[in-house]
N, CA, C and O atoms as a Tinker XYZ file with bonds, in Angstrom:
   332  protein
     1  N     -2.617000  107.744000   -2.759000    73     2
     2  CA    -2.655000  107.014000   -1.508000    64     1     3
     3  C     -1.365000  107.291000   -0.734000    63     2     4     5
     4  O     -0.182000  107.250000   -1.074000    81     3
     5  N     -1.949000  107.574000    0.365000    73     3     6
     6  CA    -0.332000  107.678000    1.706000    64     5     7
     7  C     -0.092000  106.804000    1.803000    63     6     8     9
     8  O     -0.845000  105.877000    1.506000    81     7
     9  N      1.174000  106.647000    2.307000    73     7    10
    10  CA     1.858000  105.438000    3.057000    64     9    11
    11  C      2.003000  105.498000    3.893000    63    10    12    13
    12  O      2.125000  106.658000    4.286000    81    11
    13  N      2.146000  104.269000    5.077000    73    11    14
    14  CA     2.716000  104.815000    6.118000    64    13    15
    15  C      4.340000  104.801000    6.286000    63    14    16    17
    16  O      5.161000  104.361000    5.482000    81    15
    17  N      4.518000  105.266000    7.259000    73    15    18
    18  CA     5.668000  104.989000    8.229000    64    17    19
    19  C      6.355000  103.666000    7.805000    63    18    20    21
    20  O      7.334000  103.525000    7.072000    81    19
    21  N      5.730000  102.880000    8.340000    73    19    22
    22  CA     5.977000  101.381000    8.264000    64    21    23
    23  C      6.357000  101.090000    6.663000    63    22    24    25
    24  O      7.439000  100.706000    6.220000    81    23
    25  N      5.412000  101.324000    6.103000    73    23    26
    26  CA     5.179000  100.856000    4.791000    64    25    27
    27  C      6.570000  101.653000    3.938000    63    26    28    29
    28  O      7.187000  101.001000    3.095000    81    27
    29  N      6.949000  103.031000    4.241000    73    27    30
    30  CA     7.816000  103.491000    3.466000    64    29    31
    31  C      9.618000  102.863000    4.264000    63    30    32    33
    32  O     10.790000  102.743000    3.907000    81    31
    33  N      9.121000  102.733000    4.968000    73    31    34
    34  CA    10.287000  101.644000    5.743000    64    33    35
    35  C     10.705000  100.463000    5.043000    63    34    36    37
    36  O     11.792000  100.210000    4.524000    81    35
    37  N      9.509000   99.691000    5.129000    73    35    38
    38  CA    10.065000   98.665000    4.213000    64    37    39
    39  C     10.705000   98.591000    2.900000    63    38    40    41
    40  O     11.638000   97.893000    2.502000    81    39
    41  N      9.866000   99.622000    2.222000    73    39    42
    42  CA    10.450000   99.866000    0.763000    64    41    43
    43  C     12.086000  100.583000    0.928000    63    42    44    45
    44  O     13.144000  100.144000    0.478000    81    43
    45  N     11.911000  101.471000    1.506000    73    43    46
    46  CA    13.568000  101.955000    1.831000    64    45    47
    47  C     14.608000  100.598000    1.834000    63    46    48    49
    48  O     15.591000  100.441000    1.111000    81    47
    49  N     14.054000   99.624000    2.926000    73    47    50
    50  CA    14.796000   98.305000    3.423000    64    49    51
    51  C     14.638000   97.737000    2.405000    63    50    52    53
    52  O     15.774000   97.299000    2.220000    81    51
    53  N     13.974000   97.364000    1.468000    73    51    54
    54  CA    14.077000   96.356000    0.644000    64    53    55
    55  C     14.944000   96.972000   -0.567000    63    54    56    57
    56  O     15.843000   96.241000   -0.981000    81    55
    57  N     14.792000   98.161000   -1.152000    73    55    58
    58  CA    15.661000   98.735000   -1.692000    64    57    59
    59  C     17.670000   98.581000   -1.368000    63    58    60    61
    60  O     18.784000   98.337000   -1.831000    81    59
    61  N     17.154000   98.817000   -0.645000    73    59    62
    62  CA    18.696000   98.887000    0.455000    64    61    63
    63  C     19.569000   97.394000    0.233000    63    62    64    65
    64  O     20.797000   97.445000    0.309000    81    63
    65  N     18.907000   96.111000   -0.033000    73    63    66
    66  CA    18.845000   95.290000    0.583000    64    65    67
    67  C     19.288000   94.708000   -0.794000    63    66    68    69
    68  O     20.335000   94.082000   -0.958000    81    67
    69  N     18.375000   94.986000   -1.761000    73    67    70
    70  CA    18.727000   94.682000   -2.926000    64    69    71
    71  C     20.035000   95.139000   -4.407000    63    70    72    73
    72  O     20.435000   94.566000   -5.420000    81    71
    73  N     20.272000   96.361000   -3.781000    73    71    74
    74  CA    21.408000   96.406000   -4.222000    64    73    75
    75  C     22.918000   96.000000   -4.029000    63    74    76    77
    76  O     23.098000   95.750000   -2.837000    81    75
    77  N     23.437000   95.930000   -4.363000    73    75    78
    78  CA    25.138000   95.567000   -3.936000    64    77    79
    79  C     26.138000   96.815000   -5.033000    63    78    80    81
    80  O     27.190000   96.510000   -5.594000    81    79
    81  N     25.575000   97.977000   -5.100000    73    79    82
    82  CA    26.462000   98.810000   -5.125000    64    81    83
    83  C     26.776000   99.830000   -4.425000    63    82    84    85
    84  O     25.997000  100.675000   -3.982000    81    83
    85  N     28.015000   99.781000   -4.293000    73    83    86
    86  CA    28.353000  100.363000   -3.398000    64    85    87
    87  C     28.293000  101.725000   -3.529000    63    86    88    89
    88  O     27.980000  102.315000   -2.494000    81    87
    89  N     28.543000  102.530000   -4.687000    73    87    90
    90  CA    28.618000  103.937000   -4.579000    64    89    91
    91  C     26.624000  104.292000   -4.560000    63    90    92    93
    92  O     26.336000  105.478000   -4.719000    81    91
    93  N     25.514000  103.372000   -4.389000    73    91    94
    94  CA    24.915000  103.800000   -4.455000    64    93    95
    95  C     24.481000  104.023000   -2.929000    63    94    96    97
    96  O     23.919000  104.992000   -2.420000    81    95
    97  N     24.933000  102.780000   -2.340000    73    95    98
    98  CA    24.717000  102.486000   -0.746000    64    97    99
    99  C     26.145000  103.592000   -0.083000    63    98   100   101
   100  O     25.999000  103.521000    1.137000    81    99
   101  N     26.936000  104.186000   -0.268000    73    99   102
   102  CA    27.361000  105.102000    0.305000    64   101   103
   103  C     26.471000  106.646000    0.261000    63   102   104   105
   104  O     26.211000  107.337000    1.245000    81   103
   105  N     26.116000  106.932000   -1.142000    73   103   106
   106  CA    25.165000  108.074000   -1.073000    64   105   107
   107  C     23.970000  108.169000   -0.420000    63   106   108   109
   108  O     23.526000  109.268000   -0.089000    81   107
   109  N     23.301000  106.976000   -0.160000    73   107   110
   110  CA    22.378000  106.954000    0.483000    64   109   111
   111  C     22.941000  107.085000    2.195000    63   110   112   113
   112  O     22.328000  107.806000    2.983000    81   111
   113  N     23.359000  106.815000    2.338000    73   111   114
   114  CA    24.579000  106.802000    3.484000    64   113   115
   115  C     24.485000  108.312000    3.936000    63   114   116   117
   116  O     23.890000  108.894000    4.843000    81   115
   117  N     25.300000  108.683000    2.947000    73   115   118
   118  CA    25.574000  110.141000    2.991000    64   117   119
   119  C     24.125000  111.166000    3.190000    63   118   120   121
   120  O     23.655000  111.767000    4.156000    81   119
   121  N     23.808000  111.046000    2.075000    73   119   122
   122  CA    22.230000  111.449000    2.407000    64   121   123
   123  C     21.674000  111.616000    3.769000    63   122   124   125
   124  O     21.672000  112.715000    4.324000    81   123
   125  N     21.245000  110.639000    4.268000    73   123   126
   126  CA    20.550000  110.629000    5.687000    64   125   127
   127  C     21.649000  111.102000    6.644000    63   126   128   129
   128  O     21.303000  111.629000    7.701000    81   127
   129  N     22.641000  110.988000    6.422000    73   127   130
   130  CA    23.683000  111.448000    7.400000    64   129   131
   131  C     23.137000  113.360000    7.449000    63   130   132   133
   132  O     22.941000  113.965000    8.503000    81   131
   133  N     23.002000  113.932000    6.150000    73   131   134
   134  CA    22.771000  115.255000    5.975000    64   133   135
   135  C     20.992000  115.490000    6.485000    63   134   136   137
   136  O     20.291000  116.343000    7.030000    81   135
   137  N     20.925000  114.676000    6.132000    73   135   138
   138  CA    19.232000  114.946000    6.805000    64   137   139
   139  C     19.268000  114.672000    8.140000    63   138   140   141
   140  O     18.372000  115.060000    8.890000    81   139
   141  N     20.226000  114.032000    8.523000    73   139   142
   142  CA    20.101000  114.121000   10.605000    64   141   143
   143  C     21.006000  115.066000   11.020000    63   142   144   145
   144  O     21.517000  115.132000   12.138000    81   143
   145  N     21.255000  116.055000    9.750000    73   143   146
   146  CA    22.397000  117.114000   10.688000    64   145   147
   147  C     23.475000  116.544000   10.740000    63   146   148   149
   148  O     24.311000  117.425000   10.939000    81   147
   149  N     23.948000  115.594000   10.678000    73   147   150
   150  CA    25.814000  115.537000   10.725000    64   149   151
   151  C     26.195000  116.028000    9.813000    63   150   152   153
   152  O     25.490000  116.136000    8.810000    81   151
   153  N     27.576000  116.529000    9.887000    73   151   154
   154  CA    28.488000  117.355000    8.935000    64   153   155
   155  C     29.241000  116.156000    7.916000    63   154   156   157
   156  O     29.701000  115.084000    8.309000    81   155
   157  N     29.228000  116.502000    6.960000    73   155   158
   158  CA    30.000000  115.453000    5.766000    64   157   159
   159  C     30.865000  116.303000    5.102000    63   158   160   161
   160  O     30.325000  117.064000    4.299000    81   159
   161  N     32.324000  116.390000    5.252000    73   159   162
   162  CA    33.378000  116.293000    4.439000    64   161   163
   163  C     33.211000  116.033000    3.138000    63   162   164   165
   164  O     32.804000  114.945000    2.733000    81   163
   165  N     33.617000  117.349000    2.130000    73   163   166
   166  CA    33.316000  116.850000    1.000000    64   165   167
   167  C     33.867000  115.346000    0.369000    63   166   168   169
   168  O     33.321000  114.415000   -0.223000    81   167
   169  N     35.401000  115.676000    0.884000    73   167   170
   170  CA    36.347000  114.643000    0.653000    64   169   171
   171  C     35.893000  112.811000    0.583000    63   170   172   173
   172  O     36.355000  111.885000   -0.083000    81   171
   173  N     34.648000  112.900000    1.740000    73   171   174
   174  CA    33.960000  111.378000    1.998000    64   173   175
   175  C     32.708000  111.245000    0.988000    63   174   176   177
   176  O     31.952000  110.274000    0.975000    81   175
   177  N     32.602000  112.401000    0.124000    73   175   178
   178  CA    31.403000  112.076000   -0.642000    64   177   179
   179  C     32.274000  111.634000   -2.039000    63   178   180   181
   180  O     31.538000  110.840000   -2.625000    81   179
   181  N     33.112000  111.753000   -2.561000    73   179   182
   182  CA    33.750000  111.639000   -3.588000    64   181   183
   183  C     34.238000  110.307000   -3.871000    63   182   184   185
   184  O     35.095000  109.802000   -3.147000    81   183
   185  N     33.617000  109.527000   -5.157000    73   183   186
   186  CA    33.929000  108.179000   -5.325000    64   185   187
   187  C     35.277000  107.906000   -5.674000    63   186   188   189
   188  O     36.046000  108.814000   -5.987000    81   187
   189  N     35.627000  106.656000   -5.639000    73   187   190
   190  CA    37.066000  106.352000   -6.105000    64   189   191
   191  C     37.812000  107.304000   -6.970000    63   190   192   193
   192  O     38.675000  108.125000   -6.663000    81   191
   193  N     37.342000  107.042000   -7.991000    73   191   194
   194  CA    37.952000  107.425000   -9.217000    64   193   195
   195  C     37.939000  108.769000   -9.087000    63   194   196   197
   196  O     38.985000  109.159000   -9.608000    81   195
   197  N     37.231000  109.833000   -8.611000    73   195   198
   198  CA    37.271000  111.011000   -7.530000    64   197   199
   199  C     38.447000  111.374000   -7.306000    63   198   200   201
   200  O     39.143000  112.280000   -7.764000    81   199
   201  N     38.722000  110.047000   -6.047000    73   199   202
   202  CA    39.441000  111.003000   -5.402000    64   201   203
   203  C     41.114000  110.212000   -5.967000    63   202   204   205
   204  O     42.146000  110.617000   -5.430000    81   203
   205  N     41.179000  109.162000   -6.998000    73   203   206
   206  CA    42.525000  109.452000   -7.628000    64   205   207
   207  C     42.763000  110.126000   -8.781000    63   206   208   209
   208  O     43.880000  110.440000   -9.193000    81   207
   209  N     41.608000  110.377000   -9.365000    73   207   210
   210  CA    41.944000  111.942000  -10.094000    64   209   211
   211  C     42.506000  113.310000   -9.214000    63   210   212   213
   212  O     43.352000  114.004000   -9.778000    81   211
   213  N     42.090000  113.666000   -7.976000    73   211   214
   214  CA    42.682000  114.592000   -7.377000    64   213   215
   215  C     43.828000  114.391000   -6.908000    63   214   216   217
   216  O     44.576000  115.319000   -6.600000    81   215
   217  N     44.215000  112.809000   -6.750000    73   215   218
   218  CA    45.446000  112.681000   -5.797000    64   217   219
   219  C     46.559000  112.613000   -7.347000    63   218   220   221
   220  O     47.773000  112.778000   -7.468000    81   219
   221  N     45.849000  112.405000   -8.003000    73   219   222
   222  CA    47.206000  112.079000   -9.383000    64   221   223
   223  C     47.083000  113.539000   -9.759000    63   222   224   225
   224  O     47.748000  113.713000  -10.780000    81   223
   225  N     46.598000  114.483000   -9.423000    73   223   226
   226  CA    46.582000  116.273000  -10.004000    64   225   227
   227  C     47.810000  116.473000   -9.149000    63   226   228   229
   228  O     48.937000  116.745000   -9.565000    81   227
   229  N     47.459000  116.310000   -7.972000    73   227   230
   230  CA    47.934000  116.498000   -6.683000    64   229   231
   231  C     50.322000  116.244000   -6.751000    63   230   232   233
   232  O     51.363000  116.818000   -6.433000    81   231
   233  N     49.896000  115.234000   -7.276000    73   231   234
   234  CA    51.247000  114.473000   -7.821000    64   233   235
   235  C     51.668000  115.405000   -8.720000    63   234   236   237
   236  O     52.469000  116.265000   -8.354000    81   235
   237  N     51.182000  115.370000  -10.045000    73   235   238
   238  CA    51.732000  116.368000  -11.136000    64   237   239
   239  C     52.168000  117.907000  -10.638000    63   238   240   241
   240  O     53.063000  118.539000  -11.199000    81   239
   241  N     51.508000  118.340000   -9.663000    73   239   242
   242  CA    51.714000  119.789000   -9.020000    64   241   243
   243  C     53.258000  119.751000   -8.378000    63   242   244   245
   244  O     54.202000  120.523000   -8.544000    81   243
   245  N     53.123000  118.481000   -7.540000    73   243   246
   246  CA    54.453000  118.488000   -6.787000    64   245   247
   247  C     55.538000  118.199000   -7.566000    63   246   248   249
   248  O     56.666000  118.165000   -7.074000    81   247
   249  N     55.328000  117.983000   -8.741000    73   247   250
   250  CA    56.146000  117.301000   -9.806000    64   249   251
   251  C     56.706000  118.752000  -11.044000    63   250   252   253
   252  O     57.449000  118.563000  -12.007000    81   251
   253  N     56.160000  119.978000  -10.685000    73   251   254
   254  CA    55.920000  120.968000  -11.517000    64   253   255
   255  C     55.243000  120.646000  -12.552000    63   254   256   257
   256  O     55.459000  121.316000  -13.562000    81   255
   257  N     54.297000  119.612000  -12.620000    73   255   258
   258  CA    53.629000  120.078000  -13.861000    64   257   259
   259  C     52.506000  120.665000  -14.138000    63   258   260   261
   260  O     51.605000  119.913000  -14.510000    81   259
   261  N     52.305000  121.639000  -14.081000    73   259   262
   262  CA    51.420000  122.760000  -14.238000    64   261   263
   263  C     51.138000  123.187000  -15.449000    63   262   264   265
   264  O     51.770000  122.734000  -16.404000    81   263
   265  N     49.930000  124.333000  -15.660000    73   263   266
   266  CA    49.569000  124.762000  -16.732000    64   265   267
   267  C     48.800000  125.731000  -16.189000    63   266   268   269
   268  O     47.724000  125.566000  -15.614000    81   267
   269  N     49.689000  127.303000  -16.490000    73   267   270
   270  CA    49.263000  128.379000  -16.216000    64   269   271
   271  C     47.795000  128.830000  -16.201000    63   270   272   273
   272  O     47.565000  128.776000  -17.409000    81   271
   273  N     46.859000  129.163000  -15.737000    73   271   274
   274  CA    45.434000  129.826000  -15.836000    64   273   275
   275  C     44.966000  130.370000  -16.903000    63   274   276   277
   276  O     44.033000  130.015000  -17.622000    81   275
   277  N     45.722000  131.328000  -16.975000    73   275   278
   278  CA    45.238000  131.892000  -18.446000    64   277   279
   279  C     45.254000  131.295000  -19.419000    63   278   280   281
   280  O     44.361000  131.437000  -20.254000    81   279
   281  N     46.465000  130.303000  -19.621000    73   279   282
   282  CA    46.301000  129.203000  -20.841000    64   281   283
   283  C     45.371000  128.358000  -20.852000    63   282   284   285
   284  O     45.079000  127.764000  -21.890000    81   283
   285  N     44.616000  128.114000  -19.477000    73   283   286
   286  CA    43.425000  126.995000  -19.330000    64   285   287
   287  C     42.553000  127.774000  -20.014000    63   286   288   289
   288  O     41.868000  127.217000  -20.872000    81   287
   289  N     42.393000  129.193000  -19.789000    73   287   290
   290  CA    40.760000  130.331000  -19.968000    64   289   291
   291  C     41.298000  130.107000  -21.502000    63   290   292   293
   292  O     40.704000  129.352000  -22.272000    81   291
   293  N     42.396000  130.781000  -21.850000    73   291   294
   294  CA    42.505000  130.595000  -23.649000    64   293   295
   295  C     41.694000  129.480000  -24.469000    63   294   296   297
   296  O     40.784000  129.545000  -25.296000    81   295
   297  N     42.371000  128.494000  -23.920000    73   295   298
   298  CA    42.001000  127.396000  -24.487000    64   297   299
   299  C     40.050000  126.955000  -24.192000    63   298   300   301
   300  O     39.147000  126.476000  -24.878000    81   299
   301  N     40.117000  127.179000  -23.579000    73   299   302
   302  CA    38.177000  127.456000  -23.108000    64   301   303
   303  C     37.515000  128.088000  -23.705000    63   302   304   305
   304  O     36.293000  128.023000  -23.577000    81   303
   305  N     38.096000  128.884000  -24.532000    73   303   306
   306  CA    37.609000  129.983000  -24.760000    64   305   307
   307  C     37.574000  129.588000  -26.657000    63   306   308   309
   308  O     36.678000  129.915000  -27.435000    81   307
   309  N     38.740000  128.877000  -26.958000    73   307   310
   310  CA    38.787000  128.389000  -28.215000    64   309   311
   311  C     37.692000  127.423000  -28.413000    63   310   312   313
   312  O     36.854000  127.390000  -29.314000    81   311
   313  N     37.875000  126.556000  -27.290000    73   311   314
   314  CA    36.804000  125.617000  -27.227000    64   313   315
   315  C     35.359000  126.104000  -27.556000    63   314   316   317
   316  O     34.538000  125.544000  -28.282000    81   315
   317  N     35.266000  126.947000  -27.054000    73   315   318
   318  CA    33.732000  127.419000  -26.456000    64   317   319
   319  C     33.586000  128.299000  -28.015000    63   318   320   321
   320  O     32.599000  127.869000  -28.612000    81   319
   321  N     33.969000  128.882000  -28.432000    73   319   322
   322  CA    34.234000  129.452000  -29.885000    64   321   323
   323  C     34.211000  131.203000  -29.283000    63   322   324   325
   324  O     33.288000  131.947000  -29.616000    81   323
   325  N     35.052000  131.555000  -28.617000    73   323   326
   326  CA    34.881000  132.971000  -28.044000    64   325   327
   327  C     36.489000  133.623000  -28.552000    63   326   328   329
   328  O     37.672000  133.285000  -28.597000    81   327
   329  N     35.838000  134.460000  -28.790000    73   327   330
   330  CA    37.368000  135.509000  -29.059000    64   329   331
   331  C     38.290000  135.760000  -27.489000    63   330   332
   332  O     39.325000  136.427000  -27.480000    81   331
């Protein structure tokens, strides 16, 4: 059975209506924003904890603390069980 218009409206709205989370009511957000063509910044799709994991990377860099590339692939590679 189709629905209509109307009918898938409401369910959207009542959905909508009934939650109180927020990272779910931002994606949905986001979502329709991409389905009407506006441009979204990755940066605004990324939840909290997101984006202070990048900002505390962000810190350690300016701080020199780094860890060369190849030592990341090494170690990946141990992980992964690869010579």
């Amino acid at each position: 059975m189709d629905l209509t218009v109307s009918e898938i409206k409401n369910n959207l709205h009542r959905l909508i209506v009934e939650t109180d989370d927020v990272s779910v009511l931002e994606k949905v957000q986001e979502y329709f924003g991409i389905l009407k063509g506006k441009q979204v910044d990755w940066w605004d799709t990324l939840s909290a904890i997101e984006v202070a994991s990048v900002e505390k990377g962000l810190r350690q860099l300016d701080n020199g603390q780094r860890i060369p590339h190849e030592h990341v692939r090494q170690k990946v590679k141990q992980l992964l069980g690869k010579k």
